[in-house]
N, C-alpha and C positions, 0 to 999 in steps of 0.2 A: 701482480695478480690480486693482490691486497686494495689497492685503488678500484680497479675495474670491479669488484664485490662491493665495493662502496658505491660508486654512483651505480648501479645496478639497485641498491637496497633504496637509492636516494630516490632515482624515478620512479619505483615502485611506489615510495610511499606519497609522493607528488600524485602520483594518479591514483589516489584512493575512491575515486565516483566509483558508489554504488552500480551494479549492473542493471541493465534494465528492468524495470517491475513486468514480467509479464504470467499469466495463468499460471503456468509449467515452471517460474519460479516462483511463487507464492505456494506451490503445490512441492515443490522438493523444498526449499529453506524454511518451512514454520514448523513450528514445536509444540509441543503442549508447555506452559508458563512461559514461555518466551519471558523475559525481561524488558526492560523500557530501553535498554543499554543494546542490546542484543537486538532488537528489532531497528533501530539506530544501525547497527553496523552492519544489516543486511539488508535494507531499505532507504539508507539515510536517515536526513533528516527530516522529517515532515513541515509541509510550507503551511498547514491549517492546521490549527488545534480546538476540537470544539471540545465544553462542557455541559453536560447537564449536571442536576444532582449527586450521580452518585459514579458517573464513569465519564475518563476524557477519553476522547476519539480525535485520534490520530488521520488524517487525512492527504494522500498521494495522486499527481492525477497524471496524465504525461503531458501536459502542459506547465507542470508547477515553479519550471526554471525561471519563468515569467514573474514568477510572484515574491513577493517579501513576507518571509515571515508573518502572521496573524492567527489572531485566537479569536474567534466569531461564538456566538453561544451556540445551544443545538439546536438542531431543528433537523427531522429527520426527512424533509425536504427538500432538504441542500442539496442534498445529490442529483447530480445535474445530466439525468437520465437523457433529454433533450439532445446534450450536446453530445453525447456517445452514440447515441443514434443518430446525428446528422454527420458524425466524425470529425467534431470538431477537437475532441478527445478519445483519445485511444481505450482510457480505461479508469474506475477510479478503486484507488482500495484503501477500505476504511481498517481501521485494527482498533478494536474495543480494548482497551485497559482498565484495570481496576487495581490502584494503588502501584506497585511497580511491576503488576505482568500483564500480560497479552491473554486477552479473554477470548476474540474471535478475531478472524481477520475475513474480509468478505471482498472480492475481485469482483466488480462490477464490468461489464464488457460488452459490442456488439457483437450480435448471431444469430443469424437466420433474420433477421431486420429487425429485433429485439434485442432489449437488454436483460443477460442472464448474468447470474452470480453464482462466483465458488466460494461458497461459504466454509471454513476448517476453524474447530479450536487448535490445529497444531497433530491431532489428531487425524491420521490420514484415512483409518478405519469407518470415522462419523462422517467425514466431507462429505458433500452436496454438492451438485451443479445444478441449478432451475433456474427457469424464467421469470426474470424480474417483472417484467412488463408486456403488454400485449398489444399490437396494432389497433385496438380499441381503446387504448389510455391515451 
């Protein structure tokens, strides 16, 4: 009995992949301060790190298995509205931090043939959902 509880806890912890990033969990797993540790264990690890001045951004796309680690500066730019609306990616979500907690986290996504975003401090109260972009951008 004592073996079988061991490899049980062993393939458990073999398959620690994060679960999928999708709206509805970005929307049930965020907190208000999140930590840099804690957004780590429930998103992984992030494949992009940008900085500017005074906060780094954390960056997830569903294509990110593709990519090596990298730290790009900011530009708020980056985001590559483009390729969600043509589905070349699913989704992207940014997590603002400042020093070691989670400031905002914003789920960029297609709908309705635009890109909208859920933006939450962790905060389920403040959340937002709106239209990033318009068939005229």
């Amino acid at each position: 009995m004592f073996a079988i509880l061991i490899i049980i806890l062993m393939s458990s912890a073999c398959s620690s992949e994060p679960p999928p990033i999708t709206k509805e969990s970005v929307e049930k797993n965020t907190k208000e301060n999140f930590t840099k540790e804690e957004v780590k264990n429930i998103f992984g690890e992030s494949k992009i790190i940008t900085n500017d001045k005074k906060y780094e951004i954390w960056l997830y796309d569903s294509k990110e298995t593709d990519k090596s680690p990298e730290t790009v500066e900011f530009d708020p730019a980056f985001l590559p509205f483009d390729k969600i609306l043509s589905e070349d990616i699913e989704y992207v979500l940014e997590v603002m931090l400042l020093d070691d907690k989670a400031l905002q986290f914003s789920y960029f996504y297609k709908k309705d043939n635009n890109v909208w975003v859920y933006r939450t401090n962790g905060d389920k109260k403040s959340a937002i959902d709106e239209q990033a972009t318009t068939l005229d951008e």
